[in-house]
C-alpha positions in Angstrom: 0.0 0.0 0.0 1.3 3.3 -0.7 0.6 6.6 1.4 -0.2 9.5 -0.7 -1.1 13.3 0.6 -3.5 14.2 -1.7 -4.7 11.7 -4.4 -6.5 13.3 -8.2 -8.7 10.5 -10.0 -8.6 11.8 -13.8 -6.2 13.1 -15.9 -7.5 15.2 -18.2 -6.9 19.2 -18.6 -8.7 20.0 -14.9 -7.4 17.5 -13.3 -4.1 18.2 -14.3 -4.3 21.6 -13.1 -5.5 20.9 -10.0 -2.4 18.5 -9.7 0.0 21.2 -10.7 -1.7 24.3 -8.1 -1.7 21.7 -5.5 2.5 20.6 -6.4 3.1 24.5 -6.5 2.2 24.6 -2.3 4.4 21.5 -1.6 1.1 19.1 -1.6 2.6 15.5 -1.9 -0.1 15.0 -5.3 -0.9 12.0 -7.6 -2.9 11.8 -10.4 -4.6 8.3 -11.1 -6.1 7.9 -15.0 -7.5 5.1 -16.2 -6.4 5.7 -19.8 -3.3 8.3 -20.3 -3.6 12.0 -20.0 -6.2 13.9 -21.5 -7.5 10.8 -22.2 -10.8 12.2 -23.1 -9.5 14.1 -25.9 -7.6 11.4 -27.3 -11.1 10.1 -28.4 -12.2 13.0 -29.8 -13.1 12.7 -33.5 -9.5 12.6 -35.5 -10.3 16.4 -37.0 -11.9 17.6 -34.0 -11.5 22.0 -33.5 -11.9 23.4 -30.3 -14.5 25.7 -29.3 -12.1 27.4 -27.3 -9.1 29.7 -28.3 -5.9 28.4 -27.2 -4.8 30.6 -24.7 -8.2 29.9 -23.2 -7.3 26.0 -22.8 -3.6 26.7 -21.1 -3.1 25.5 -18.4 -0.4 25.5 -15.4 1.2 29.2 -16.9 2.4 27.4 -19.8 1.6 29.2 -22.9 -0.7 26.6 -25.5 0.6 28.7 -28.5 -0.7 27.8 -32.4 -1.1 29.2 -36.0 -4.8 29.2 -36.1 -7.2 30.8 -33.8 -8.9 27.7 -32.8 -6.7 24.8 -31.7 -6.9 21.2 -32.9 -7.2 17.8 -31.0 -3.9 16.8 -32.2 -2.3 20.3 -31.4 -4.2 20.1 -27.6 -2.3 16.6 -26.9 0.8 17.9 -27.6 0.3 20.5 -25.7 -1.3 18.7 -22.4 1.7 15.9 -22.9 4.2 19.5 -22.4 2.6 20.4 -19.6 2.9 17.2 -18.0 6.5 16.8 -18.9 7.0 20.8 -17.6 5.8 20.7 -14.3 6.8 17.0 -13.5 3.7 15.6 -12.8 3.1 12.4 -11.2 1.0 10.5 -13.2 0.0 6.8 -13.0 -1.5 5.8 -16.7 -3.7 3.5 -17.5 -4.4 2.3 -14.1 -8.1 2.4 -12.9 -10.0 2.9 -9.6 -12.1 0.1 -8.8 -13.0 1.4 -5.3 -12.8 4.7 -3.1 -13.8 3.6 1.0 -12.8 6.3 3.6 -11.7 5.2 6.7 -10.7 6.5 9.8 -10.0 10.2 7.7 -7.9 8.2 5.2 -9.4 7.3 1.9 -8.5 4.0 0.3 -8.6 3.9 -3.4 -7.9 0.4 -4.8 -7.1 0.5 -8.6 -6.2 -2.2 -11.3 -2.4 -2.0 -10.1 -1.9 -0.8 -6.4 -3.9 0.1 -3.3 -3.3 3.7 -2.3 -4.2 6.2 0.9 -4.8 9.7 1.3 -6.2 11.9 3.3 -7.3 14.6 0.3 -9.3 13.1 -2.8 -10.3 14.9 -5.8 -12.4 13.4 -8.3 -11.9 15.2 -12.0 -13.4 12.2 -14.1 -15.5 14.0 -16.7 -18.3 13.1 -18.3 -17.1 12.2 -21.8 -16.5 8.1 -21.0 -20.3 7.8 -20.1 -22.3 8.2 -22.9 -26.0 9.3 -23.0 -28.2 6.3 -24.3 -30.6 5.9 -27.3 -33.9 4.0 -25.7 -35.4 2.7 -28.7 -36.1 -0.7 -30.2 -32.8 -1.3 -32.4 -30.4 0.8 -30.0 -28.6 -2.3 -29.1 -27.5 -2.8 -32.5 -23.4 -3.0 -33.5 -24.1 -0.6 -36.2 -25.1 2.2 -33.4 -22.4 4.4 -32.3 -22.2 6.8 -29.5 -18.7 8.4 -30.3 -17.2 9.8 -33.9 -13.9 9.4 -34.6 -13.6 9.9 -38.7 -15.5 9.5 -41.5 -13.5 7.3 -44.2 -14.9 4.1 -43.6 -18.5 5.2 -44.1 -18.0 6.2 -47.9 -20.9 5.7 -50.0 -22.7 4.3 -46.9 -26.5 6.0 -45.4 -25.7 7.3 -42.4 -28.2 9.1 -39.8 -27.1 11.3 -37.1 -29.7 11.9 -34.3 -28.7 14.9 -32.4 -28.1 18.9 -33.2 -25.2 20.4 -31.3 -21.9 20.5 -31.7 -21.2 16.5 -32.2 -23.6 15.6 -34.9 -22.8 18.9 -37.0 -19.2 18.3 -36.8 -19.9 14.4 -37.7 -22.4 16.0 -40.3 -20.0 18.0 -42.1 -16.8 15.2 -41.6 -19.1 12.7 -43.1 -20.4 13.9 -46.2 -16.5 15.0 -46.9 -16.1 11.5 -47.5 -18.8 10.6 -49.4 -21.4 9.2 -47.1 -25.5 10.0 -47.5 -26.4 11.7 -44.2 -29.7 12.6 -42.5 -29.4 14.1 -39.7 -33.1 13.8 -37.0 -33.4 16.4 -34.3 -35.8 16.7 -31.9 -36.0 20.7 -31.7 -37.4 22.6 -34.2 -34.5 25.2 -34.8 -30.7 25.5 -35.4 -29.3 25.1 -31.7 -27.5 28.1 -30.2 -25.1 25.8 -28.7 -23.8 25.2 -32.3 -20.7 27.0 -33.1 -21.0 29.7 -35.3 -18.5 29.5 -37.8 -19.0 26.1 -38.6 -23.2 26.6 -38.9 -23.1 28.8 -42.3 -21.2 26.1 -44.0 -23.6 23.2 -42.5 -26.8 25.5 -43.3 -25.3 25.3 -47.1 -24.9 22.0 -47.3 -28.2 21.3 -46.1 -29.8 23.9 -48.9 -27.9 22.6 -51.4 -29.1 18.8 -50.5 -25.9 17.1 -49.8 -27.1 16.8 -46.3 -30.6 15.8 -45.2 -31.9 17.7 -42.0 -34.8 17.4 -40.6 -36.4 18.9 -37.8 -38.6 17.7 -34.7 -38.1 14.4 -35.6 -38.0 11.6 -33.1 -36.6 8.1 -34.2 -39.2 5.0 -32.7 -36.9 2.3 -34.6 -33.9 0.5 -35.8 -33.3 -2.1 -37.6 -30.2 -4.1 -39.5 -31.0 -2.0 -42.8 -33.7 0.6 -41.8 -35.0 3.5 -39.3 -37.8 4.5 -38.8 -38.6 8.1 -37.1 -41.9 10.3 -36.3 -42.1 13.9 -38.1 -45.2 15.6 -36.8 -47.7 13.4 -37.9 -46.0 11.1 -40.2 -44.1 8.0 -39.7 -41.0 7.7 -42.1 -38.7 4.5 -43.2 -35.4 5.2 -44.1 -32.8 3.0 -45.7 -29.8 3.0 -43.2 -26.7 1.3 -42.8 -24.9 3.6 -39.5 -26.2 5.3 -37.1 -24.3 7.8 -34.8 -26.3 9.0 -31.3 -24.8 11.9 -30.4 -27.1 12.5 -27.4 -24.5 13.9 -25.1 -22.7 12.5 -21.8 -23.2 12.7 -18.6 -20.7 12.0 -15.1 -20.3 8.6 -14.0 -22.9 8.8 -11.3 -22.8 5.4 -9.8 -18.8 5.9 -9.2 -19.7 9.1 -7.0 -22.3 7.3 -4.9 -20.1 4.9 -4.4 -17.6 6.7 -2.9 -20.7 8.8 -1.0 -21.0 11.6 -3.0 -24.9 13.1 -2.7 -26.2 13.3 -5.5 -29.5 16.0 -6.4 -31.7 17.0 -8.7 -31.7 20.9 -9.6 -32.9 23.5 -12.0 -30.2 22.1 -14.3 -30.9 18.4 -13.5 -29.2 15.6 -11.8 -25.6 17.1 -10.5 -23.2 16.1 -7.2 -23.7 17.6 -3.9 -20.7 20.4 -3.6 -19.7 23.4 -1.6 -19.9 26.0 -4.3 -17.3 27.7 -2.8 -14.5 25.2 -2.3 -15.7 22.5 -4.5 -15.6 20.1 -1.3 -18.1 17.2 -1.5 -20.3 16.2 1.1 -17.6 13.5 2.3 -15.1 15.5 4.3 -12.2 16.2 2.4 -13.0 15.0 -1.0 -13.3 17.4 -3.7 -14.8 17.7 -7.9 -13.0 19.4 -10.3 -14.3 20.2 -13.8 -17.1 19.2 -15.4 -18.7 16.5 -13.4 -19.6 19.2 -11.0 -22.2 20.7 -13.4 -23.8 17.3 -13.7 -26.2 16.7 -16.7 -25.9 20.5 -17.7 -22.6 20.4 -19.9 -22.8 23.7 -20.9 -21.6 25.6 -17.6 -18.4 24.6 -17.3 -15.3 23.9 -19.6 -11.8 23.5 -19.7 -11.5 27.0 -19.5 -13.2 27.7 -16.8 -13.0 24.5 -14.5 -9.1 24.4 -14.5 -9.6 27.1 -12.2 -11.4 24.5 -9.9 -7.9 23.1 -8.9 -6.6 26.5 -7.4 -9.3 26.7 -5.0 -9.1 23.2 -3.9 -5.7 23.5 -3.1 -6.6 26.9 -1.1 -9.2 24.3 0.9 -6.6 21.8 1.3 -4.4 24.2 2.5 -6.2 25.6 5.3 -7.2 22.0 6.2 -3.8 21.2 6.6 -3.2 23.2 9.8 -5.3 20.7 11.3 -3.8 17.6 12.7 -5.0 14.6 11.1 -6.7 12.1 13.6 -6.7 8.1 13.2 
């Protein structure tokens, strides 16, 4: 067993800063990821753009410096791999917690490799690695897919992609690149907001011009090997299909907070963990969220650029806990 100060489960951009603000103030810090950093963004689609500037995505005051405005997944590994290399991070890959049990004012985190305690625990898991699922006859399929990663092998193929935002326009557009026939089903009956804006004008084309096929407030009922079927208004309409991608959104991995005894509430947003607003500290003593798991269901509120400021006050918390002996 290994004794560790203050342990970080997740490895990608917010946790990594929290690693790095708590290392600045001499906390003894791990980080624990089940896949290698950023892992998350390593399964972005290949072509993926960020929302984000780059300067807006830095992290650990090391400057994230490219050509283009808005960086590129490849560009944004690099970059989180420098960082990493920079401040010296600890950082156990590929190694995944199977239990969190706190005892005594220790926590006990057994992973795939080691058995670890600590008496600070901060969970910066995302929300990306649990998926959102498609409850319709059909879903269960193989050809259904919850995640895009590039468009080549579905050349010449029918493809519909149920969703609106960001994911299914960005699959939209990567799709019929290559040569695929795409219909894309939303259940709102307008552009989203959410989409960004200077990839929408070039979508919007495509779909005027008939390349793409989008319709609105459209609800699919089923799937089948060669077929879907979805409700328009008042009609029911059969589609030949061959792939379907369900970008539906994510959401945290909730059953891994309860089972550490993290609360978990519904609220104006939705279903979100329990969390003192102002230091990010759980309702379990001493254990902290960083990121985006601490919005819960509502993914738009917080970002890499605005959780990776989560870490800094976490490490303030820890700090001021520290002058406090730790009982047995």
């Amino acid at each position: 067993m290994q004794t560790v100060e203050s342990i970080i489960i997740g490895g990608g951009p917010c946790g990594l800063s929290a690693a790095i603000e708590q290392k600045k103030k001499g906390i003894d810090t791990l980080v624990i990821e089940k896949g290698n950093v950023v892992d998350a963004i390593y399964h972005y689609p290949t072509h993926q753009t960020f929302f984000s500037s780059s300067d807006k995505l830095s992290i650990g005051d090391v400057p994230f410096i490219v050509e283009d405005s808005k960086p590129r997944r490849n560009q944004a590994l690099v970059y989180y791999r420098a960082v990493v290399k920079h401040h010296q991070l600890r950082v156990n890959a590929f190694e995944e917690v199977l239990t969190v049990k706190k005892i005594n004012n220790r926590f006990t985190i057994t992973t795939t490799k080691d058995v670890y305690q600590c008496r600070f625990l901060t969970v910066a898991t995302g929300y990306y690695g649990q998926h959102n699922t498609l409850e319709v006859e059909g879903a269960e399929l193989d050809k259904v897919n919850y995640y895009f990663k590039e468009a080549h092998p579905y050349f010449d193929q029918n493809v519909v992609i149920i969703g609106g935002k960001n994911s299914a326009v960005d699959a939209a557009l990567e799709l019929e690149k290559a040569g695929a026939h795409v219909t894309v089903l939303y259940r709102g009956d307008h552009y989203s907001e959410a989409i960004k804006p200077w990839i929408l004008p070039n979508f919007e084309s495509l779909v005027r011009h008939e390349k793409i096929d989008m319709v609105f407030n459209a609800n699919v009922t089923q799937i089948t090997e060669d077929t879907l079927t979805y409700q328009h208004e008042d009609d029911t309409i059969e589609i030949p299909n061959d792939y379907v991608f369900a970008m539906i959104g994510y959401h945290p991995d909730y059953d891994f907070l309860e089972s550490i005894g993290i609360d978990i509430n519904e609220n104006e947003y939705g279903t979100a963990p329990v969390y003192n607003k102002e230091t990010y500290e759980t309702n379990i003593e001493n254990c902290y969220i960083a990121g985006v798991i601490a919005a819960g269901n509502d993914a738009n509120t917080i970002f890499i650029e605005n959780g990776k400021y989560h870490g800094g006050i976490i490490t303030q918390s820890i700090l001021s806990k520290k002058q406090t002996p730790l009982e047995s």
